[in-house]
C-alpha positions in Angstrom: 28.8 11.1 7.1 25.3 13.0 7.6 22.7 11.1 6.9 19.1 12.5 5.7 15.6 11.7 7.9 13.2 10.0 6.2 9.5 10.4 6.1 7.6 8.0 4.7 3.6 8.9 4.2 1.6 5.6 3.1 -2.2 5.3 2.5 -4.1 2.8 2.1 -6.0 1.6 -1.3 -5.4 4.8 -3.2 -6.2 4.3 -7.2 -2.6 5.5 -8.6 -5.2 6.8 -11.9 -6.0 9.6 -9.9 -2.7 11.2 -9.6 -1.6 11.6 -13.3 0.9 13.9 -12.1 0.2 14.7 -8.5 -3.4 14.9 -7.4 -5.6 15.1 -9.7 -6.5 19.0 -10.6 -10.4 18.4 -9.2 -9.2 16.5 -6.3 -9.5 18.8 -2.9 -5.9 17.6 -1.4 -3.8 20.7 -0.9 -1.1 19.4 0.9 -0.3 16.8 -1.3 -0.3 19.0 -4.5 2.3 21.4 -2.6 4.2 18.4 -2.1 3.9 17.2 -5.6 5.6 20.2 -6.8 8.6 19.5 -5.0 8.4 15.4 -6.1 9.3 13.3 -8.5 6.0 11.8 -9.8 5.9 8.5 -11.3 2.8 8.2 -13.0 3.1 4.7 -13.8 3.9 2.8 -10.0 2.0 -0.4 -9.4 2.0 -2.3 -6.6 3.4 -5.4 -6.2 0.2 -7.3 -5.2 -3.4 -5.9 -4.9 -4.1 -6.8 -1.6 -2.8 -5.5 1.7 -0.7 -7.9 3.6 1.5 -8.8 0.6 1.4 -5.3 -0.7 2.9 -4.4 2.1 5.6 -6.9 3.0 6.7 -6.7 -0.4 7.0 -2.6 -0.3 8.8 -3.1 2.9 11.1 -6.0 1.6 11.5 -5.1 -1.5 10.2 -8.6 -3.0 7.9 -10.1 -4.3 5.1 -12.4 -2.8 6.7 -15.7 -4.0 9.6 -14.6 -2.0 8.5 -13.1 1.1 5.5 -15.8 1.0 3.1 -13.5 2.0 0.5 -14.5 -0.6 -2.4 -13.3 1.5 -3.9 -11.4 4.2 -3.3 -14.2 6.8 0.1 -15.2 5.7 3.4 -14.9 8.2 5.9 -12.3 7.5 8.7 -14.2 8.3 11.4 -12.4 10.6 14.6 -13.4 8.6 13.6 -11.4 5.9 15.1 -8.1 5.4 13.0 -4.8 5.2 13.8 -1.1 4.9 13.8 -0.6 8.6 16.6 -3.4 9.1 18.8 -1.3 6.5 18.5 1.8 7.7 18.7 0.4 11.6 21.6 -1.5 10.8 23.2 1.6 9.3 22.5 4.1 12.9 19.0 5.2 12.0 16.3 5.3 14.5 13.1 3.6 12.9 9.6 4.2 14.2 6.1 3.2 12.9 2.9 4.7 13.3 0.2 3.4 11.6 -1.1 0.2 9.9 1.3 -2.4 7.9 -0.6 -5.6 8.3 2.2 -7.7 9.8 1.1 -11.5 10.4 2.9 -13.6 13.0 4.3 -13.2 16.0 7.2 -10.4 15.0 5.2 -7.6 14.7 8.4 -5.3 14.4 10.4 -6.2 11.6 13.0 -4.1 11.7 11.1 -1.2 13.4 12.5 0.0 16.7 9.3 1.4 18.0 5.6 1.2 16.8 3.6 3.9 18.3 0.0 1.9 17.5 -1.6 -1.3 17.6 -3.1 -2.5 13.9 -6.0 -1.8 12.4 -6.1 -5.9 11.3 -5.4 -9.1 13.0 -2.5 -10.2 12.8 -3.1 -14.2 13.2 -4.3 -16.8 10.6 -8.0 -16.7 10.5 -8.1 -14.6 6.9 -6.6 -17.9 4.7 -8.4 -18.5 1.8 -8.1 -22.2 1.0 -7.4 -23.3 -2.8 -8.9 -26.5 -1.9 -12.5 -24.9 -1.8 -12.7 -22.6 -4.8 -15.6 -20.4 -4.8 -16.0 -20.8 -0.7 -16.9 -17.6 0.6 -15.5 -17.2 4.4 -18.6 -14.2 4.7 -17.6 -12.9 7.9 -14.2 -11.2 6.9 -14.6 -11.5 3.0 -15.7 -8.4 1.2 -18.8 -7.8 0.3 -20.9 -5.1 -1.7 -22.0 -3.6 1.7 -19.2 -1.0 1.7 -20.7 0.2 -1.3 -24.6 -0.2 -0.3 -23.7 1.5 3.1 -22.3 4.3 1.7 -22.4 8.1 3.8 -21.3 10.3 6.3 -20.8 9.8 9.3 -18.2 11.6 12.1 -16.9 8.7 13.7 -16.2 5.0 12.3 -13.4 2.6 13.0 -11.1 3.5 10.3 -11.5 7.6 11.3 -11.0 6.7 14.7 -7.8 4.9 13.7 -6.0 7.6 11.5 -6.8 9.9 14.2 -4.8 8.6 16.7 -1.8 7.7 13.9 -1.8 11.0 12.8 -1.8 12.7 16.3 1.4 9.6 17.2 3.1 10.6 14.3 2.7 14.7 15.1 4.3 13.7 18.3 7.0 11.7 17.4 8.1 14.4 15.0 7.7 17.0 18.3 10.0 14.5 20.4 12.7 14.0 17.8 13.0 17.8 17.6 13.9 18.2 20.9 17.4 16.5 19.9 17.7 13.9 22.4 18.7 11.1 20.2 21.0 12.1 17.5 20.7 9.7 15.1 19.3 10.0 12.2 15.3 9.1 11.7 12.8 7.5 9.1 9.2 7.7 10.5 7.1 5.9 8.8 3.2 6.7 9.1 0.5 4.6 7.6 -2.6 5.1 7.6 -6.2 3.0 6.6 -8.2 5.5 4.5 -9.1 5.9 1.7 -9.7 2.1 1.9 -13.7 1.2 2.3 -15.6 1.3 3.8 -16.9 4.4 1.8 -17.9 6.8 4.9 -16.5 10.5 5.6 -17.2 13.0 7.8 -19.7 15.8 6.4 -16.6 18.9 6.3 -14.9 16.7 3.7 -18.0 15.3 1.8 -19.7 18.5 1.2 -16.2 19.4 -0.6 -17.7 16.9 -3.4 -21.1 17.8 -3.7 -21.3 19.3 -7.3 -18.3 17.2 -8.1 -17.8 15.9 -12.4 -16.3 12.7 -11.3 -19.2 10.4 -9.0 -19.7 8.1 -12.1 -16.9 5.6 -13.6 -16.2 6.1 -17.0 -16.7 2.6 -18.1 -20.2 0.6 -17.6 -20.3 -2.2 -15.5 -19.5 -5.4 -17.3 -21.7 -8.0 -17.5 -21.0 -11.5 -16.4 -21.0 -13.4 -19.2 -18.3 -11.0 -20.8 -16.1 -10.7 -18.2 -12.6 -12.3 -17.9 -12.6 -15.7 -15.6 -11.0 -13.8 -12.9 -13.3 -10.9 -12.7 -16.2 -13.4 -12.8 -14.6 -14.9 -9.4 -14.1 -11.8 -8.0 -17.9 -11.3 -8.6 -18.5 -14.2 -6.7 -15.8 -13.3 -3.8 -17.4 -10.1 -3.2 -21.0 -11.7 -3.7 -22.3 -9.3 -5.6 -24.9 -11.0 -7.0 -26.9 -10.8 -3.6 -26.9 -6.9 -3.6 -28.3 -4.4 -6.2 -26.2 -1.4 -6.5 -27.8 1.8 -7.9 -26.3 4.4 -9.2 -26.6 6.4 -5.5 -24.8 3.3 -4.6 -21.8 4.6 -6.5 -22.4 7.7 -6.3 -22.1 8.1 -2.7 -19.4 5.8 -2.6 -17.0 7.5 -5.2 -18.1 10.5 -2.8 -17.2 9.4 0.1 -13.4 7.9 -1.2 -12.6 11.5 -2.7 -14.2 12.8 0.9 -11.1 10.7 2.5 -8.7 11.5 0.2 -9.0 15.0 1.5 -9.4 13.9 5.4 -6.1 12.3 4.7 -4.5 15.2 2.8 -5.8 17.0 6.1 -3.8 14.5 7.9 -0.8 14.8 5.8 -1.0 18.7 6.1 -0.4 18.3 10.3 2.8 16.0 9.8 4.1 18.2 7.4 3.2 21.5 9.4 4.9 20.1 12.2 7.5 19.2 10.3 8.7 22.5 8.7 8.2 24.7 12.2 9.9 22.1 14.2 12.7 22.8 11.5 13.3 19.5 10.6 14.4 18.3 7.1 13.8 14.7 5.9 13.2 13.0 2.4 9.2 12.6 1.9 8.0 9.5 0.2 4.3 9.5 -0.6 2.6 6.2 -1.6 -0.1 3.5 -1.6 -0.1 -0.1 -0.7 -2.7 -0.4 -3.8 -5.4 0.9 -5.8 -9.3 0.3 -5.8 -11.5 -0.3 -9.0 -14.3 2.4 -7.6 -16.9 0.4 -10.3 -15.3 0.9 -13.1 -16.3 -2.0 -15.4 -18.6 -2.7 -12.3 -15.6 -4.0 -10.4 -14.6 -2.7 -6.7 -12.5 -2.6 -4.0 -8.6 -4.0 -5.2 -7.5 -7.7 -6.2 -7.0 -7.5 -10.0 -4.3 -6.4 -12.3 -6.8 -4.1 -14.0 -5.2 -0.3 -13.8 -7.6 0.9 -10.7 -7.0 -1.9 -8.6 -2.8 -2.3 -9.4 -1.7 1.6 -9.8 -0.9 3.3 -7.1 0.8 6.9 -6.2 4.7 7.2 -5.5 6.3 10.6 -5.1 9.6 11.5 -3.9 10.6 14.4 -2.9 14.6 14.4 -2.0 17.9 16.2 -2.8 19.2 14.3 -5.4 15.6 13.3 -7.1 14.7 15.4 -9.5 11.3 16.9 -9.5 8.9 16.1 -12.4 6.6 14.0 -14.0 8.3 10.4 -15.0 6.4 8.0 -17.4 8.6 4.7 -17.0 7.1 1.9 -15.1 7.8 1.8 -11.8 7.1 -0.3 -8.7 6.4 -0.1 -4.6 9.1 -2.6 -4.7 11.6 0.1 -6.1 11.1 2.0 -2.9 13.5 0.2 -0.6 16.6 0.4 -2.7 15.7 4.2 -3.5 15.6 5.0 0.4 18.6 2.9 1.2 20.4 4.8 -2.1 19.2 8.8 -0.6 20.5 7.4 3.0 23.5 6.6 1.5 23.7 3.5 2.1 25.8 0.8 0.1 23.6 -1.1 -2.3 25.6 -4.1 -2.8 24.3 -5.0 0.6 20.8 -4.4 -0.5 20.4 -5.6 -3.6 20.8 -9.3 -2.7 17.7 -9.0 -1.1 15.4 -7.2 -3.3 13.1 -7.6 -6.2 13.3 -3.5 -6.9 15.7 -1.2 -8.7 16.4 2.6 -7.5 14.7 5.2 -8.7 17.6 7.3 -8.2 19.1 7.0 -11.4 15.9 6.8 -13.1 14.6 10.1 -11.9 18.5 11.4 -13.2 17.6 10.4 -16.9 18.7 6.9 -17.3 16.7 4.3 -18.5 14.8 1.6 -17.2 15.7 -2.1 -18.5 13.9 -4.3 -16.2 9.9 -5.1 -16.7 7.7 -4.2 -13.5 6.2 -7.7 -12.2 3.0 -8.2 -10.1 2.1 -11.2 -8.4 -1.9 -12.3 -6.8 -2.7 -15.7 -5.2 -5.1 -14.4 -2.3 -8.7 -14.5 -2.0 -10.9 -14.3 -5.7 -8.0 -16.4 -7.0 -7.8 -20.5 -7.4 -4.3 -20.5 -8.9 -1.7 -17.6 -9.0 -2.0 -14.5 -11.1 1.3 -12.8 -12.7 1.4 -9.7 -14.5 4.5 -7.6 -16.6 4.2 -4.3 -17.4 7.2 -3.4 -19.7 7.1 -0.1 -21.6 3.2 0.5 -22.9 2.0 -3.3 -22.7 0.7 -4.7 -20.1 0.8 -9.2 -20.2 -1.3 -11.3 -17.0 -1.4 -14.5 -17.1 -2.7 -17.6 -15.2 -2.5 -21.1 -15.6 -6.3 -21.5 -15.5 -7.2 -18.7 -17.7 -6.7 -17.1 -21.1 -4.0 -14.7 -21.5 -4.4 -10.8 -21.4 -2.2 -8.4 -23.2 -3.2 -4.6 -23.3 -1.9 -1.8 -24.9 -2.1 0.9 -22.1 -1.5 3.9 -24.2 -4.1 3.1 -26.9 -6.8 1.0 -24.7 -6.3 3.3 -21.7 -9.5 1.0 -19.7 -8.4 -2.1 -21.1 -11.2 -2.8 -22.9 -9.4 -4.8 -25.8 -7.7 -7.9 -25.1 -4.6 -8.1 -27.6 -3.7 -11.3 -26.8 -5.5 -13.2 -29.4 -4.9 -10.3 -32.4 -2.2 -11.9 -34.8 -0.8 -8.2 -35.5 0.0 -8.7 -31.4 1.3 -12.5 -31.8 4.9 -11.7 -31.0 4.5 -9.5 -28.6 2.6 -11.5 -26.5 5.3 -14.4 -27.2 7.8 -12.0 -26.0 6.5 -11.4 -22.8 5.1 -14.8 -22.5 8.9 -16.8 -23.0 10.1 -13.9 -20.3 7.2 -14.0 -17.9 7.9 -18.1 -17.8 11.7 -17.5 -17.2 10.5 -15.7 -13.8 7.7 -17.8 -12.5 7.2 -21.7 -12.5 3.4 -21.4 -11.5 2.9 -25.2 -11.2 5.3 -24.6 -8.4 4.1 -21.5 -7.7 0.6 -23.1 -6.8 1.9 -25.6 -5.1 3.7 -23.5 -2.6 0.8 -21.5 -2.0 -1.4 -24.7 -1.2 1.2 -25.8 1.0 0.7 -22.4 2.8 -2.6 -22.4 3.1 -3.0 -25.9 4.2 -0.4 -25.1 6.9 -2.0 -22.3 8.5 -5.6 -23.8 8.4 -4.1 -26.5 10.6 -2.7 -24.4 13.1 -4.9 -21.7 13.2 -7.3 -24.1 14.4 -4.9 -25.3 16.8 -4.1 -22.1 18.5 -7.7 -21.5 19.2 -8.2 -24.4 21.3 -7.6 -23.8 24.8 -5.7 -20.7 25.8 -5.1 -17.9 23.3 -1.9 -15.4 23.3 -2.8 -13.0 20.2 0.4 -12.1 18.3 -1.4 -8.7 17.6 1.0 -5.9 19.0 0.3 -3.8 22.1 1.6 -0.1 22.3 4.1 -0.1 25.2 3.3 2.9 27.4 5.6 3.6 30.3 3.6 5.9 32.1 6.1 6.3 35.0 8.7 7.4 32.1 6.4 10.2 30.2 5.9 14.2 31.8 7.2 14.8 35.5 8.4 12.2 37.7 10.2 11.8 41.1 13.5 10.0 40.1 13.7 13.2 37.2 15.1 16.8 38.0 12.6 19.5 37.0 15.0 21.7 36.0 16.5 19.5 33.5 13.4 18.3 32.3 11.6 21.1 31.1 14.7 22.3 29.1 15.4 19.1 27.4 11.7 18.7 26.5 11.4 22.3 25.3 11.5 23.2 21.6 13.5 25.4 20.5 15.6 26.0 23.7 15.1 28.6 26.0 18.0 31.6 26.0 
């Protein structure tokens, strides 16, 4: 059996609004709009939780929070739970990593055979939120509104400095696996930070937006009397009300996201080029961890269910997926099972352990039954959030706060809260009664306080006295890379030439 390589190309706090069916047309992002041709869109993917860590061990497991217990940014990603990399590794692929994927706790791995950079985040305790302080702001790695305040250009930051070097990993890796000395099959998997804030680009891709129709959100910022009880702690979280934001403010911030989007699709373009003259074929999948509000309804950065913050961007592109736009509901934990279904793999030793559903069959005109489900209990949250999205309805609910239903194809912006219209009564019932038959949030809540309480003790703990960070260090054997003594010369420039010599 011939297995396919896998490419998987994942970005960091993308809003899924902005590819209705690819890139959007004013969007400067070449390279992802040639891929998006050959893709199948799903306009409608959401993430399984608006927040990093748990966005990502749920994409990677293929479950849900709850069940991977990764309710926040500071939570362990435990080592028995199965991810895409253990499937495909367990059935003869070579897994790699380059990039970020927020793993916390000491297996910084999980599944991956090699990971080719450090993180761009810690990977210990210190980011717990603690439900037994609501409305505590931790200041010092909590957002706040100065991602938006600073604002601008500049040619060299953290973050830029990051993607650089996982970009020029990843063009590598693809170089090396060229040369055919492993003859497995691959997936390379190659995250990267932007277009997360903090909102700065480099000049070449700002001035790409300078008479651009799209710096201002199309809905007014809120104000706090009227908004829902978890936007109003998500005002707090991200103390906004200690900065004033001006319309530069958002300007240049809007700016500078659609700046990155186009350093990244710059990015993308050098892992595809090498790619396709390295002759190489793989299956490309192209998503987000999750969105970012970009002050629409005055709201930023990620952490809701609102559209901005939960949407994200998932394309496919795969013999066997069939190109075009697809309107179902989908979700980042759907990717697992579709990768281990293109690699061939047997699902009835997948499914077990997942929360998703292929897309396979989906994107071969059969239906989708099951709702998609999103889950918060992180920072801006004193209890845990859940959310359904089934056909155009959209349900969140919360044990401290009034239910939301929206009707996403009529109230695009969710503006109109259904849940208390009688013409919506049954609906809301429906996916009320379902919603419960999935979560117990009394014991949801109490799990995550358990959690919580747990890692505050022994976070504390392993900062007293000696300290042995879990975060993960790059092995480089030195004596192993280029020309050395116990090699032959000969041998070695051939097998590290590509394509071979005549």
């Amino acid at each position: 059996m011939t297995r396919p390589n896998i490419l998987i190309l994942m970005v960091d706090q993308l809003n899924g609004t902005l590819f209705p069916d690819g890139p959007a047309e004013w969007l400067h992002a070449p390279n992802l709009k040639k891929l998006a041709k050959r893709s199948a869109r799903f306009r409608n993917a959401y993430t399984a939780s608006p927040l990093c860590a748990p966005a990502r061990a749920s994409f990677m497991s293929g479950q849900l929070p709850r069940r991977t217990r990764v309710y926040d940014n500071a939570a362990e990603f435990c080592s028995d739970i199965p991810t895409y990399a253990h499937h495909l590794r367990r059935a003869g692929y070579q897994t790699t990593l380059s990039g970020k994927m927020h793993f916390v706790g000491p297996d910084q791995m999980h599944g991956f055979e090699e990971r080719l950079t450090t993180d761009i985040y810690p990977a210990d305790f210190g980011w717990t939120p603690d439900y037994r302080k609501p409305g505590e702001r931790i200041d010092w790695w909590y957002h706040n509104m100065g991602s938006v305040t600073g604002a601008g250009v500049a040619e060299i930051t953290n973050q830029l400095e990051y993607d650089d070097e996982v970009a020029y990993e990843a063009c590598r890796k693809l170089y090396d696996l060229a040369r055919g000395h492993d003859e497995r099959p691959w997936c390379l998997t190659v995250s990267f930070t932007h277009p997360h804030d903090p909102y700065v680009a480099r000049k070449k891709y700002w001035d790409l937006y300078e008479d651009c129709a799209h710096l201002h959100p199309e809905v007014a910022p809120i104000p706090f009397d009227e908004m829902d009880p978890h936007s109003q702690r998500l005002y707090h979280a991200s103390d906004m009300a200690n900065f004033e934001i001006t319309d530069t403010d958002v300007e240049r911030s809007r700016r500078a996201y659609f700046a990155n989007i186009s350093y990244i699709d710059d990015k993308i373009g050098e892992i595809l080029e090498v790619l396709e003259t390295t002759r190489q074929e793989a299956i490309i999948v192209f998503v987000s961890d999750h969105g970012d509000m970009l002050g629409e309804r005055g709201a930023w950065f990620k952490m809701s269910f609102f559209e901005g913050s939960s949407r994200v961007p998932l394309m496919v592109a795969a013999e066997g997926v069939q190109a075009g736009l697809y309107e179902e509901p989908v979700s980042t934990l759907d990717v697992l099972p579709t990768v281990c279904d293109l690699a061939q793999i047997d699902l009835s030793e997948v499914m077990p352990w997942t929360d998703g559903i292929s897309l396979v069959p989906l994107a071969n005109g059969q239906g989708r039954e099951a709702p998609v489900r999103v889950e918060y209990a992180a920072e801006g949250s004193y209890a845990p959030l859940v959310s359904l999205r089934r056909g155009k309805y959209k349900a969140n609910f919360c044990a401290l706060d009034p239910d939301q239903l929206f009707d996403l194809e009529a109230d695009p912006h969710e503006m109109n809260n259904l849940a208390t219209e009688p013409a919506s009564a049954e609906t809301l019932a429906t996916l009320k009664a379902e919603a419960e038959g999935m979560w117990d949030l009394a014991a949801y809540d109490a799990e995550v306080r358990q959690s919580q309480a747990r890692r505050w003790v022994v976070y504390e703990a392993l900062r007293n006295g000696a300290y042995f960070p879990w975060d993960y260090q790059p092995l480089k054997k030195a004596s192993e890379r280029y020309m050395r003594n116990h090699m032959d010369l000969n041998v070695l420039e051939e097998g590290q030439r590509f394509p071979r010599g005549e």
